[in-house]
C-alpha positions as CSV (number, residue, x, y, z in Angstrom):
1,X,0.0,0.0,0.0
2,X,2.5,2.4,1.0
3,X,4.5,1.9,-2.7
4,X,1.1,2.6,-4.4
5,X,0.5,5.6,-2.6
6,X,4.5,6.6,-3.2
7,X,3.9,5.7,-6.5
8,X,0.8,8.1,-6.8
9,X,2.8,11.2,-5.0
10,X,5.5,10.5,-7.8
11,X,3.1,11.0,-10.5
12,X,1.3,13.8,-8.9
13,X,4.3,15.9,-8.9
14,X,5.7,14.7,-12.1
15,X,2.0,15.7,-13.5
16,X,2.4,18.9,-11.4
17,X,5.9,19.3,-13.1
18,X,5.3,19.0,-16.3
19,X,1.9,21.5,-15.5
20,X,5.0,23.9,-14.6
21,X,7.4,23.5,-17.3
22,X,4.4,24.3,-20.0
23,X,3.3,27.0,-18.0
24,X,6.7,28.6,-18.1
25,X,7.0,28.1,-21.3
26,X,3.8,29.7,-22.6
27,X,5.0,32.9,-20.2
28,X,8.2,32.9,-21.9
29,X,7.1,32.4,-25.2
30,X,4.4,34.8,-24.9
31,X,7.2,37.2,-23.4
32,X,9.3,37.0,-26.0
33,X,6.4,37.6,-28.6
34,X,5.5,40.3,-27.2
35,X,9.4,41.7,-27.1
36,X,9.8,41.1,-30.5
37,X,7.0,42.9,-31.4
38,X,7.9,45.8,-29.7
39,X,11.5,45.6,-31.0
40,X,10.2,45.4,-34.7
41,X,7.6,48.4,-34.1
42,X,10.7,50.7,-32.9
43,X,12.9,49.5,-35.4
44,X,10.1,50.4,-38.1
45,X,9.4,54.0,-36.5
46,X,12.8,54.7,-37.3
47,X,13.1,53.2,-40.4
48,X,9.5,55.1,-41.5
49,X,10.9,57.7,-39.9
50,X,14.4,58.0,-41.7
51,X,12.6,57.3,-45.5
52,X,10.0,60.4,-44.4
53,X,12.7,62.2,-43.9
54,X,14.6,61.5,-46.9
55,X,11.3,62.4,-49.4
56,X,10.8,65.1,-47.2
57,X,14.5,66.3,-48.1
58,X,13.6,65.6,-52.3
59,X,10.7,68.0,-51.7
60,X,12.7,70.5,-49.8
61,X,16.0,70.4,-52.5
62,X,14.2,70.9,-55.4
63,X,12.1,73.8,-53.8
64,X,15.0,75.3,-53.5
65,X,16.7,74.8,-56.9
66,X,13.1,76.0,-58.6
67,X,13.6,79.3,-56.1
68,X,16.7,79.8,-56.9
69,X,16.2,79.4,-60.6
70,X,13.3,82.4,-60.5
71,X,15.7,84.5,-58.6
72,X,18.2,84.5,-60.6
73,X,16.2,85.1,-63.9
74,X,15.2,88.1,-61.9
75,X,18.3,89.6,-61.6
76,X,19.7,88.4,-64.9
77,X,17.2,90.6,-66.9
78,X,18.0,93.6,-64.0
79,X,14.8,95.6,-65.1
80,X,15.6,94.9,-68.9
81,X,13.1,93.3,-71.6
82,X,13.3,89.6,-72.2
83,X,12.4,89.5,-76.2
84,X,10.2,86.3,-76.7
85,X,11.3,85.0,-72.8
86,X,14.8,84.2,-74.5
87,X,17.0,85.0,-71.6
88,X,14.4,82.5,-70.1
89,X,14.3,80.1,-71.8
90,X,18.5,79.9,-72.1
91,X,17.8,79.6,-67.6
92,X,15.7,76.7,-68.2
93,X,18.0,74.7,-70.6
94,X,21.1,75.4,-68.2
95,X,18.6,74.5,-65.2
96,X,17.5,71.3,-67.0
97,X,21.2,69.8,-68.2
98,X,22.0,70.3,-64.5
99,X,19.8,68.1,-63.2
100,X,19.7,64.5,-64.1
101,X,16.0,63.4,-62.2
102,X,14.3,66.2,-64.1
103,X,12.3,65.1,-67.3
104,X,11.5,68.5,-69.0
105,X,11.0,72.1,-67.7
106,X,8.6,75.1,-68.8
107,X,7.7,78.0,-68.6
108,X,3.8,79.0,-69.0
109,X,1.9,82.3,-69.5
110,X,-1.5,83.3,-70.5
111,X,-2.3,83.9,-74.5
112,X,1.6,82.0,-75.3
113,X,1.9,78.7,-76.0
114,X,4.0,77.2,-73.6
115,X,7.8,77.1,-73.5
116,X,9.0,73.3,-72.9
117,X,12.5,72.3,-73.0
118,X,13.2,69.6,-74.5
119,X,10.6,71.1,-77.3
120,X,6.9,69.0,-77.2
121,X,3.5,70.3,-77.4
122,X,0.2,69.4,-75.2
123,X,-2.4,70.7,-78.3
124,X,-3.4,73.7,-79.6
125,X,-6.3,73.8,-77.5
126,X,-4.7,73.2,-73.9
127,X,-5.0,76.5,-72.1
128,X,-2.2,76.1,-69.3
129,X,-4.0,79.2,-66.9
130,X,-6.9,76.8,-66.2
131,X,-4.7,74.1,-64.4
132,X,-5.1,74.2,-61.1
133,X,-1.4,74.6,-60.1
134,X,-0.8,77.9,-62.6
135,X,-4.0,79.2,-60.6
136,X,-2.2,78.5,-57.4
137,X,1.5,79.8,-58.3
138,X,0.4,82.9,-59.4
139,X,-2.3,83.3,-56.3
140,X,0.7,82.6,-53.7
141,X,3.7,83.7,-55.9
142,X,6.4,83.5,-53.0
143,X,5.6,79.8,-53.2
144,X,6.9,76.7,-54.7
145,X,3.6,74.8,-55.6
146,X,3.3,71.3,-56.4
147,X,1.1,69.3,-58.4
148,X,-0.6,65.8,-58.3
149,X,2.1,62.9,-59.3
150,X,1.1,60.7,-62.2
151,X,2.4,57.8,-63.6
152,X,4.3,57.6,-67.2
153,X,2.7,55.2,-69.7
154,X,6.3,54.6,-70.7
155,X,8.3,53.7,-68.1
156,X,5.6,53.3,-65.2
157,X,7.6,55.2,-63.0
158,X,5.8,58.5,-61.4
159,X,7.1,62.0,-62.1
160,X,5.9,65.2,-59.7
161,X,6.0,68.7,-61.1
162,X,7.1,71.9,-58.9
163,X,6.0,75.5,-59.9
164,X,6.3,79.0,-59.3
165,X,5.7,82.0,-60.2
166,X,8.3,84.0,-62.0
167,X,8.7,87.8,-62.2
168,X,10.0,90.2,-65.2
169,X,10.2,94.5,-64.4
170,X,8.5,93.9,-60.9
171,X,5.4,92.1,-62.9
172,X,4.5,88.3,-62.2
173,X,4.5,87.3,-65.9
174,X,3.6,83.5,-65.6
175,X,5.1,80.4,-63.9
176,X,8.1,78.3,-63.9
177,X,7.7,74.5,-63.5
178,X,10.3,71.3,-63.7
179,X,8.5,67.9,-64.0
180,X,11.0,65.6,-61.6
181,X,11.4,62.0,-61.7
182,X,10.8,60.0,-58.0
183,X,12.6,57.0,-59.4
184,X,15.5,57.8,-56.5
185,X,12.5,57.7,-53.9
186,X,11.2,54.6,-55.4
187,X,14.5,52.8,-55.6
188,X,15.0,53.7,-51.5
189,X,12.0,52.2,-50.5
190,X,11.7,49.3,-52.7
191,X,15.2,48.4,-51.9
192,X,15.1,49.0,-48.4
193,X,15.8,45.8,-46.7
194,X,12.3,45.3,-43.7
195,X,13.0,42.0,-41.3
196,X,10.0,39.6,-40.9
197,X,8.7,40.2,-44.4
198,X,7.9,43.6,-44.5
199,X,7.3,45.8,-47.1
200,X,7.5,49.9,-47.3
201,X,4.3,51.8,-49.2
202,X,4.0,55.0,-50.0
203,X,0.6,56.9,-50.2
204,X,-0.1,60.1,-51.1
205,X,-2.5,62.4,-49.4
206,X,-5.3,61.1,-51.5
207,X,-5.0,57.6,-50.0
208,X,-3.2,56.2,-53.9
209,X,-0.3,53.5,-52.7
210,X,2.4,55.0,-55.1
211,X,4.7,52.2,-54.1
212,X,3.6,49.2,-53.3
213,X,4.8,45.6,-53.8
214,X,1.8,44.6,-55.1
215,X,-1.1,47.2,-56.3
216,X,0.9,50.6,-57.2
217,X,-1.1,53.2,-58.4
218,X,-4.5,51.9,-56.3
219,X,-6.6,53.7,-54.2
220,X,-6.6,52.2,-51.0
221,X,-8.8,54.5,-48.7
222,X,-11.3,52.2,-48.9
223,X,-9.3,50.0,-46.3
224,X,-9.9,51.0,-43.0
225,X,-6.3,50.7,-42.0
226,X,-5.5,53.4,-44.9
227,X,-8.4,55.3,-43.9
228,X,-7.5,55.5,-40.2
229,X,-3.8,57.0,-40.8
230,X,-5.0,60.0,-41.9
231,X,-6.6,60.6,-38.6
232,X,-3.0,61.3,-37.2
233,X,-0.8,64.1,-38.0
234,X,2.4,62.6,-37.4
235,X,2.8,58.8,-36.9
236,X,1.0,55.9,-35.2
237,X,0.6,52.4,-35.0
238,X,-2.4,50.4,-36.2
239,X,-2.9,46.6,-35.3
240,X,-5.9,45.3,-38.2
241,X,-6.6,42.0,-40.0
242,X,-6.3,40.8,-43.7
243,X,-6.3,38.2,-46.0
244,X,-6.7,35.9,-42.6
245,X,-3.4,37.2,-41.2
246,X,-2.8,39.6,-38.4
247,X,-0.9,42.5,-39.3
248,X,0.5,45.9,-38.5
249,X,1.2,49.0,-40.0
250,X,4.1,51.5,-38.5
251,X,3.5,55.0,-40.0
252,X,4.9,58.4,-40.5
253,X,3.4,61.6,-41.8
254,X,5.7,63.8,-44.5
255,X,4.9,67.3,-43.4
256,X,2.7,70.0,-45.4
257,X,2.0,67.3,-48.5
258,X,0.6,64.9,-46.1
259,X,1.6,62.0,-47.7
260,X,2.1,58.8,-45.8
261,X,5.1,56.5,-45.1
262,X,4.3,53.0,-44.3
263,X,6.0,49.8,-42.9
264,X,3.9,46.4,-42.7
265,X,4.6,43.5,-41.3
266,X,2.5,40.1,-40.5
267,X,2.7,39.8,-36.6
């Protein structure tokens, strides 16, 4: 009797044991879940963080370039008359062959056709002082304005265009404008290397995924995870679920344009 019952403590506190030893584990995995987690959301504010920064610093180097460029027409005609915006258009060619990422520049006034370097045409009928961005270069003058990027048919990459307005004798005669290639933006965050199979996307203030692994170009507000980020100013952190996985989306806010730096990761 007394080796049954001995036999029964033994297997009580193995039972008991073993009870323990899962227990632990489950804390410790659990533990170390939840460290890993928090280790990948910091290390993805910084990296969302850093690539904001670095479009940030594309918008803020070519606003100054395109400032630069309607300063110094400025003061290369010094009150004289520019014939036929020739002076002007010798500042746009030397502007353009210095700068690699920019696709064409121009220079737009109302009843002229346009001036485009390298020399194209949008129609007879296109009447540049309608578009929304010569309406709001010549409204806010001191300003570098930027328009909507769009996507070339050619070469699928997106191209943004920055304007401003551009004086001659004291007068604001029209606007200035360089349309700029973002395939040095694109290259950064598709080749930026995310642990745990992430992915960087970039949306602009419209809620459009610009760069995205999978559906560039889209319109994503519709997801409630898109949606939601524009409810923050700066950055955040939203936990949501998709295509039966559980996710999370680290985010940061590019100032004034509003656009949106992402990094996702499955949890």
């Amino acid at each position: 009797m007394l080796k049954s019952i001995k036999t029964k403590v033994i297997l009580m506190v193995s039972v008991l044991f073993l009870i323990s030893i899962l227990v632990m584990t489950s804390i410790s995995s659990l533990f170390v879940q939840k460290e890993t987690q928090k280790s990948i959301i910091e290390q993805s504010d910084a990296i969302a963080d850093e690539m904001s920064q670095t479009v940030q610093n594309f918008f803020t180097f070519h606003e100054s370039t395109l400032m630069q460029l309607s300063d110094s027409y400025e003061t290369l005609i010094n009150g004289e008359v520019d014939p036929e915006y020739a002076f002007l258009g010798k500042s746009l060619s030397s502007f353009l062959n210095v700068h690699e990422d920019i696709n064409y520049v121009y220079f737009a006034t109302a009843g002229q056709p346009m001036m485009i370097i390298p020399e194209f045409s949008f129609g007879d009928d296109y009447d540049v002082t309608k578009e929304y961005w010569y309406e709001e270069a010549m409204a806010n003058p001191e300003e570098v304005i930027w328009t909507k990027p769009s996507k070339e048919e050619t070469t699928g990459n997106y191209t943004i265009s920055a304007v401003k307005a551009v004086k001659q004798n004291e007068q604001y005669i029209g606007v200035i404008g360089a349309a700029i290639q973002m395939t040095a933006i694109e290259d950064m965050m598709r080749n930026t290397d995310l642990s745990y199979n992430g992915y960087a996307v970039l949306f602009n203030d419209e809620g459009i995924a610009m760069i995205h692994p999978e559906v560039d170009g889209q319109n994503l507000m519709d997801l409630p995870y898109v949606k939601e980020m524009y409810d923050y100013d700066r950055k955040g952190v939203i936990e949501y679920r998709r295509d039966e996985q559980n996710r999370v989306n680290i985010f940061s806010t590019i100032p004034e344009s509003n656009w949106k730096v992402s990094t996702i990761y499955q949890k």
